[in-house]
C-alpha positions as CSV (number, residue, x, y, z in Angstrom):
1,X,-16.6,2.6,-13.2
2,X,-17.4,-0.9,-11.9
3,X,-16.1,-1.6,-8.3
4,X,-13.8,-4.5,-7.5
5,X,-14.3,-7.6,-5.9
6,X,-13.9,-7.9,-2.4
7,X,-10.7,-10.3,-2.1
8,X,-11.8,-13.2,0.6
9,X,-10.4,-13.9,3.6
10,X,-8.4,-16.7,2.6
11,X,-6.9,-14.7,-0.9
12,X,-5.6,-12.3,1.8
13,X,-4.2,-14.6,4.4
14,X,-2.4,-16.2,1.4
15,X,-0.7,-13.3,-0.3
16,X,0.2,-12.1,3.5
17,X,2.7,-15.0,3.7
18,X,3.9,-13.9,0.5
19,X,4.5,-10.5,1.9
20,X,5.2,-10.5,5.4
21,X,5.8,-6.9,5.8
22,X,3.1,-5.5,5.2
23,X,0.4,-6.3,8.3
24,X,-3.5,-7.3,7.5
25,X,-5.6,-5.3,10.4
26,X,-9.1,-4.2,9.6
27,X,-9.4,-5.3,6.8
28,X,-6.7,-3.4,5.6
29,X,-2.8,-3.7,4.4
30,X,-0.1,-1.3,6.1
31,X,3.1,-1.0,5.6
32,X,5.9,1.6,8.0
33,X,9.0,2.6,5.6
34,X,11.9,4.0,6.7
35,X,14.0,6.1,4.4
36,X,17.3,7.9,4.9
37,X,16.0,11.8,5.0
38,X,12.8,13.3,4.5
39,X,13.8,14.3,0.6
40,X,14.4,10.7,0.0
41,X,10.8,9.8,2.1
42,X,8.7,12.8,-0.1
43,X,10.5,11.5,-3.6
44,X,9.1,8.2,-2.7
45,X,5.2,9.2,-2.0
46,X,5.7,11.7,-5.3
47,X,6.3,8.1,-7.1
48,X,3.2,6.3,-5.4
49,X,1.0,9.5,-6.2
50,X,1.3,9.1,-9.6
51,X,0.5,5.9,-10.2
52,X,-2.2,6.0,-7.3
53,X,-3.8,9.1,-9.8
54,X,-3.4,7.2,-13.3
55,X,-4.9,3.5,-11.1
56,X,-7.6,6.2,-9.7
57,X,-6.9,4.0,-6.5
58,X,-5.3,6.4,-3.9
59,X,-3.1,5.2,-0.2
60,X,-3.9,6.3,3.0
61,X,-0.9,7.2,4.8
62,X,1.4,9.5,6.6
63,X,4.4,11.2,6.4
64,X,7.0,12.3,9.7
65,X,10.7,13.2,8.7
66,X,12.1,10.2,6.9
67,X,9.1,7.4,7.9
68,X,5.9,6.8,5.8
69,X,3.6,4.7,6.9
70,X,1.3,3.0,4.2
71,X,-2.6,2.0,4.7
72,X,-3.9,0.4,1.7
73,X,-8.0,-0.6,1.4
74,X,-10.8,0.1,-1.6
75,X,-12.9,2.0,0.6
76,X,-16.1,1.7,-1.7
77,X,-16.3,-2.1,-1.0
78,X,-15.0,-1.9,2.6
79,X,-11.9,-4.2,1.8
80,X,-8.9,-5.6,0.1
81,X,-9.0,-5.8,-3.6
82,X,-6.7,-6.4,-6.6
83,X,-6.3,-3.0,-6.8
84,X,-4.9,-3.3,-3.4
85,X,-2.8,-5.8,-4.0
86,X,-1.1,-3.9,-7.2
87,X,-0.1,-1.1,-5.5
88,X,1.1,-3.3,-2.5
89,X,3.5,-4.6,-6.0
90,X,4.1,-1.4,-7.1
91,X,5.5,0.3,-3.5
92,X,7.3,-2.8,-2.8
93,X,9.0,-2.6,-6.3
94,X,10.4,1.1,-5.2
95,X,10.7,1.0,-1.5
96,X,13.9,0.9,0.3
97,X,14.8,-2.4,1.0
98,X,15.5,-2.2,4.8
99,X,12.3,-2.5,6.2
């Protein structure tokens, strides 16, 4: 498999004012969800694993009751890539919308 591009600092900084709730630290994106229970929380990361195993392009995050917290990066190229920036899409297209 062919790794990524590393998305520049400036691609970043741009889709980041597109998409203000998720925070650029360290060269990475992270996102904190809140959900109404902990069924609601786990259905949700259920939905992200499978995509994450058919993309082969998996989150970091955690899991306490009813908050996830998202950390997305592509590890093999120490930063942000499109792959990133499609499951950014794709958890934003089911996550609650209270953030």
């Amino acid at each position: 498999m062919t790794r990524a591009p590393k998305l520049t600092e400036q691609v970043v900084a741009q889709w980041c004012q597109h998409n203000s709730h998720w925070l650029y630290r360290e060269q990475k994106l992270y996102q904190k969800l809140q959900f109404n229970d902990f069924n609601e929380a786990f259905s949700f990361m259920v939905r992200v694993a499978m995509v994450a195993e058919k993309m082969n392009h998996h989150p970091d995050w955690y899991n306490s009751y009813r908050t996830v917290e998202v950390t997305l990066c592509s590890h093999d190229i120490g930063g942000l890539s499109e792959r990133d920036l499609s499951m950014a899409a794709f958890i934003d297209s089911i996550a609650p919308p209270v953030r």
